[in-house]
Each structure stands twice: as structure tokens, then as C-alpha cells.
N, C-alpha and C positions, 0 to 999 in steps of 0.2 A: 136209195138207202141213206145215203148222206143227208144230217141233220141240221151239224155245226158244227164247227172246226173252233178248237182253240190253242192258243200259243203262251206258252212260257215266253217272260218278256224278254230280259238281257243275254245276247247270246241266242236268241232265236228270233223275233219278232223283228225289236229294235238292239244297234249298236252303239251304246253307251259305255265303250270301251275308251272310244277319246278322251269323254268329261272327266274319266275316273281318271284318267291319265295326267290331265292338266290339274287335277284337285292334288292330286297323294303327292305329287312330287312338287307342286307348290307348298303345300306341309312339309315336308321334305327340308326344303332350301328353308325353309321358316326357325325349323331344328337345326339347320348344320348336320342336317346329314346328307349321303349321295342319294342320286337318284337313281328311280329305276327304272328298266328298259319297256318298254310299251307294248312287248311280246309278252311279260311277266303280267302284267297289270291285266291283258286280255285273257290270260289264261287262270287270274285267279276271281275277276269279277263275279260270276257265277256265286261265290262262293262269298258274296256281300261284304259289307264294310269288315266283318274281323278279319277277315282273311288278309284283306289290304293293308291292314292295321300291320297283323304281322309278318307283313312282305314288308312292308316299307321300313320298319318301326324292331322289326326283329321278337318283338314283345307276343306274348301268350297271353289271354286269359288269366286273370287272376293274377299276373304280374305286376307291378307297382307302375303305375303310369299306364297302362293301356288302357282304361276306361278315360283314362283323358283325350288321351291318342284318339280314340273310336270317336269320342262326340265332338270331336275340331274336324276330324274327315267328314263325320258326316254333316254337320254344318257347313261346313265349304260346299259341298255336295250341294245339296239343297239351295246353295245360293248359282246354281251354273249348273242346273237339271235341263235336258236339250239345249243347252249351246251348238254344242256338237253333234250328237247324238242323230243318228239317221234310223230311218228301216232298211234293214239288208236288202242287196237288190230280187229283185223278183216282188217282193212283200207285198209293194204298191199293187200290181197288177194281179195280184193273188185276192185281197182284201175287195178289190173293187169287183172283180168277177164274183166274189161271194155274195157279195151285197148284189149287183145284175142279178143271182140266181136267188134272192131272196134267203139267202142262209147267212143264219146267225155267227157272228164270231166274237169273240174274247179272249181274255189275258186270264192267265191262275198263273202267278206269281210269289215265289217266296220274298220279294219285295216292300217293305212296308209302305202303308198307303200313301203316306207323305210323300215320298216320293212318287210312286207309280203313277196317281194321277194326272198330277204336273207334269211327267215326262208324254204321259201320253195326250194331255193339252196342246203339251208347245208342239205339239207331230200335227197336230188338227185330229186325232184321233178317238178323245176321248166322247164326242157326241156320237160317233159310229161306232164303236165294240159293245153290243149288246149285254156284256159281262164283265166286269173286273172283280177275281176275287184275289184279296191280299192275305198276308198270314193275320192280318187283325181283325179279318171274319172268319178265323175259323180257330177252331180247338188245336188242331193237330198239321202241321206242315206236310210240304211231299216229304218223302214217296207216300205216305197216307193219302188216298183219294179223296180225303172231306171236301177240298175244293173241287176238287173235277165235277162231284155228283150235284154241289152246292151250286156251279157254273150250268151245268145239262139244266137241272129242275129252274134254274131263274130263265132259260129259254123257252123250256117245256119239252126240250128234247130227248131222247131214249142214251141213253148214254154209248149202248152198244151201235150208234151208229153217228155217232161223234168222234172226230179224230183230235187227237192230241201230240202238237210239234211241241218239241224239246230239243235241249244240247246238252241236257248233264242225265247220267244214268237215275240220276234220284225223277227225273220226270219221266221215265220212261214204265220206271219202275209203278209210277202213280197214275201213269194211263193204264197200265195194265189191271192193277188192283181196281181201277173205276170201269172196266171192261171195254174202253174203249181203242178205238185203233191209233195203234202210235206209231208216231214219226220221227225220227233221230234228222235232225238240226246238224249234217259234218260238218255245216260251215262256223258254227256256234264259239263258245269256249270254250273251246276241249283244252286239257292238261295234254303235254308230250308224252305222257305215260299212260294214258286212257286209250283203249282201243272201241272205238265206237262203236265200228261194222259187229263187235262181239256182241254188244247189248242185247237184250231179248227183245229189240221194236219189230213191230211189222211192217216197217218199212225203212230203209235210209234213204238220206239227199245229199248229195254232195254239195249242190250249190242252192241259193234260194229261187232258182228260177226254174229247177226241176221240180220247185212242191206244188207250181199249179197245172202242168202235166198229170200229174199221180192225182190230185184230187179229182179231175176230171173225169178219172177211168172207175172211181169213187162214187 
């Protein structure tokens, strides 16, 4: 029944929590401000450069100075996209078994493309994911499924027999709405305040080396 599998990228796929790490808190010391702890930084990644903004920066939206704040992060960013950055472990041998069984796999990422490529370049990745979609093909971000269904049809595959890995409740929420089976990422970015095991996926993993087990039985 299994079609293709695809993966939310930061926090499930690849971890790109270091780079974020060594960028904010280099802006950081830049400002004369303090830095922050590397547990903060993994747990708000997910949640893209504003959030970092206002972890690091204390600043909101619409506050005077954070739209400067946002385009020097993400500039740093952009220039140290996979330095660090790895696949969680299991991923490697998850990806390659996919490909031995001839199934498709991809990234639908709320990620913009500038980034997303490059990181999945500098992995050796970007010639083997059959799909990347970013939020700059599509109308509507998760939890909206427009990429999921966007991702299925660029493979040719039935969506209902596509799985869908995530770490934030909003991908969980957007496998579901595209009818596909979903995976809760425990190892991902979760917040201390998120209960994961509660989300409505059809499956969880604690670690990444239990998601090529479960596809199997898939």
C-alpha cells in the first residue's frame, strides 16, 4: 500500500539546530546582548527565524527594530546553511531503504526555498528527494495540506497511502487534512510544554531509528 513517504525537514528529517545556534547567538554578542542556551534555540527552531528573533532579540513583530533583527539572522543563516546540520540518526538508513524499494520520498516544509535547497545540497540530498515543496509554491502553509497533495501528485502517488513524518502538531494536523498517515517525530523540536503522544498522528517514534521499523510493517 505504501506509496511515498515524506518528511517535514527541521526537527524531523535534518537537524539544523546547531547552525541556528552558532548564527543567533553570534548576532547576539554582535548586539551586546546575552546569549542563549542551545536547549531554547532547539525548541523554538521549528517555529523559523521570527521566533528566534524573539528568543534572542526579546522583540515582536511590528516592534521597532525587529525586521532588522530578522533579515541579519537570516543572512548569517544563509551564509553557514549545513555546517553543522546532520540527518537524525536512523534517517540515513530509512532514505536508502526507500530508494532499494523504489519509493519516492520528499520534504513539504514550511521552510523558504533559499534555504531548504542548500541545506539539502550540502546533505548530498537534494538529487534524491523526489519532491521538495516550500511555502513559495504554495498559496497556503501547514496545517493546510496544499503541499502534501502538491508533494503526492508531483510523484503520482495516492495520497491516502503516503506517510507523512513531522515534530510540530501543525504537520500532523496537515497529514491529516491531505488523508495521509502520519508520524509524530518525538525526537524533533518539541516545546517542554507540548505533549506529543496527545496529537491526533497515527503513529509515534521516539527515536529516528524506530521510523524504519514502522514503515516496513507499512
Amino acid at each position: 500500500m505504501l506509496e511515498a513517504v515524506f518528511f517535514d525537514l527541521d526537527g524531523t528529517l535534518v537537524d539544523t539546530a546547531p547552525d541556528f545556534y552558532v548564527v543567533l547567538n553570534q548576532l547576539l554578542r554582535d548586539h551586546g546582548r546575552p546569549a542563549v542556551s542551545y536547549q531554547a534555540v532547539r525548541a523554538t527552531v521549528s517555529n523559523g527565524g521570527r521566533a528566534l528573533t524573539e528568543l534572542g532579540f526579546g522583540l515582536a513583530p511590528g516592534d521597532a527594530g525587529f525586521d532588522e533583527r530578522l533579515n541579519e539572522l537570516l543572512d548569517a543563516y544563509g551564509g553557514r546553511l549545513a555546517v553543522d546540520t546532520r540527518l537524525f540518526d536512523g534517517m540515513a538508513g530509512t532514505l536508502s531503504w526507500l530508494e532499494d524499494q523504489g519509493l519516492p520520498w520528499g520534504v513539504i516544509t514550511n521552510k523558504p526555498e533559499r534555504f531548504t535547497r542548500p541545506v539539502l545540497a550540502g546533505l548530498g540530498l537534494l538529487d534524491r528527494c523526489a519532491s521538495v515543496i516550500c511555502p513559495d509554491q504554495v498559496r497556503e502553509r501547514k496545517p493546510d495540506p496544499e503541499g502534501l497533495l502538491m508533494a503526492a501528485g508531483a510523484v503520482g502517488a495516492n495520497p491516502t497511502h503516503c506517510v507523512y513524518v513531522g515534530d510540530h502538531l501543525r504537520d500532523i494536523q496537515a497529514g491529516l487534512n491531505a488523508k495521509m498517515i502520519t508520524v509524530t517525530a518525538g525526537f524533533g523540536y518539541i516545546d517542554a510544554d507540548d505533549n506529543p503522544r496527545a496529537w491526533p498522528a497515527d503513529y509515534f517514534v521516539e527515536r529516528g531509528e524506530q521510523l524504519l521499523p514502522l514503515l516496513k510493517t507499512l
